[in-house]
C-alpha positions, 0 to 999 in steps of 0.5 A, spaced: 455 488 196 450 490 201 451 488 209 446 484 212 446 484 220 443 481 226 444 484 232 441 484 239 436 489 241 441 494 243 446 492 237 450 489 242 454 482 239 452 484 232 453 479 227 454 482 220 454 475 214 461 474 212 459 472 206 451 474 203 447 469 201 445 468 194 439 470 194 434 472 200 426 472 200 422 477 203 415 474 205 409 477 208 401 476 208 395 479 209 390 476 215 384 476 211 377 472 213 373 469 209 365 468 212 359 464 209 353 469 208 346 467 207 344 470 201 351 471 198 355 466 199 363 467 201 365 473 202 373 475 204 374 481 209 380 484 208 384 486 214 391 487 216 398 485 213 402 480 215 409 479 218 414 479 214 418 473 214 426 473 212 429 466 210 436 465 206 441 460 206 449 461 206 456 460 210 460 461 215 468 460 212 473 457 217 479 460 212 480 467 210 477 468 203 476 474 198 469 472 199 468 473 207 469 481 207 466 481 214 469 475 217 471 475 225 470 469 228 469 462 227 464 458 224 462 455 231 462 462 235 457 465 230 452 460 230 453 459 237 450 466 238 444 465 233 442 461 237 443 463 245 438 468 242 433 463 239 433 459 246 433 465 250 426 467 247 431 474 245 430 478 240 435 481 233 434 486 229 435 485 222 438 490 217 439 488 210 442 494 206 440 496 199 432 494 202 427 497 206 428 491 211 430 494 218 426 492 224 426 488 229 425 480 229 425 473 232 430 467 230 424 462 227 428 457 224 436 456 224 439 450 221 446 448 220 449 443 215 457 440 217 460 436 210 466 431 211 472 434 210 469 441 210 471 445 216 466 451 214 458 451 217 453 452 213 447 454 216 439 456 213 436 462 217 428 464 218 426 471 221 420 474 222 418 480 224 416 482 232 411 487 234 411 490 242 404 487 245 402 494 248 397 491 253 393 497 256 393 496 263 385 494 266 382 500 271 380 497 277 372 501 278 372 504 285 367 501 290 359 504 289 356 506 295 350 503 297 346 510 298 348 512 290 340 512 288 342 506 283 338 501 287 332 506 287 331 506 278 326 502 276 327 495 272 328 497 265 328 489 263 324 486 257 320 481 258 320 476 253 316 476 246 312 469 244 308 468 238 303 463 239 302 459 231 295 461 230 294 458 222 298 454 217 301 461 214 305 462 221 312 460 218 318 462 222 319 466 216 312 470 216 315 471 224 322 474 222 319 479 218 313 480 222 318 481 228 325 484 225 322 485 218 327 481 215 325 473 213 331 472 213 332 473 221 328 467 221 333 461 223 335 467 230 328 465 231 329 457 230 335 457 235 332 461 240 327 455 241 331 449 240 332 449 233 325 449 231 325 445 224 320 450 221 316 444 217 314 442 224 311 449 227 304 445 229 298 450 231 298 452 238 305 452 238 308 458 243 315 461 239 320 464 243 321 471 240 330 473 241 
């Protein structure tokens, strides 16, 4: 019989199930996006996997029983446990024997069910998967000085483009391929100037070119 155990960081008040669930599942997915391309349709980029996700449902016996071999305290105590971690935004480590399941995790769900007559707890708990946010701490620059020459370098800024509609064969299209040399480019062009509805491009007209 595997040894399910939960916990704290420091395996402190570790919590070993005196009795396994029936079953327990293990799920995870992949953080996939899908996009719309003009000429392709949908697309799904593939990214990274998922959290893992643990749920299982089982007991905690207020007697002694052949099947609690890891029995040690009652019912109410356990569960106390499960949730001082889960309200104190606490994270467990899951270890689930005979599995590659050994990681660190949070308290998602816990939900527990008294029956009349019945002084045993039953209990469904969910877990997921915690990673550490690593964030890199932020370089404040150093103040420039004044006399670094950065003042002095000439303005390397683009002045803007326009395209001036001389004739019928003007279109936003014949502009992108003329400009970026991909027709498809046209609809960059119609938001730079208000989304410019190419059916109404008018002779004399001065397009924007972004």
């Amino acid at each position: 019989m595997r040894a399910i155990e939960i916990s704290g960081t420091n395996r402190s008040q570790a919590i070993t199930l005196p009795v396994n669930p029936l079953s327990f599942e293990i799920s995870q997915g992949q953080v996939n996006q899908t996009v719309t391309l003009l000429n392709m349709g949908e697309v799904n980029l593939l990214g990274n996997r998922g959290l893992i996700t643990v749920s299982f449902s089982s007991l905690f016996p207020a007697s002694p029983s052949p099947l609690a071999r890891y029995a040690d305290r009652e019912p109410e105590e356990y569960i106390s446990q499960l949730q001082k971690w889960k309200n104190r935004k606490k994270t467990v480590r899951l270890i689930i024997g005979g599995t590659d399941i050994n990681f660190a995790a949070s308290i998602e769900r816990l939900a527990t069910t008294y029956k009349e007559g019945d002084r045993d707890v039953y209990y469904t708990l969910e877990l997921k998967e915690y990673r550490q946010l690593d964030v890199p701490a932020v370089q404040m620059p150093s103040a420039v000085p004044k006399d670094n020459g950065l003042n002095d370098r000439p303005d390397t800024s683009t002045a803007p483009r326009y395209h001036t509609v001389k004739s019928q064969a003007d279109t936003l299209w014949y502009m992108a391929c003329k400009y970026y040399g991909d027709g498809t480019q046209w609809t960059k062009i119609s938001a730079a100037n208000n989304n410019q509805d190419p059916k109404l491009l008018q002779l004399g007209d001065r397009m924007l070119i972004p």
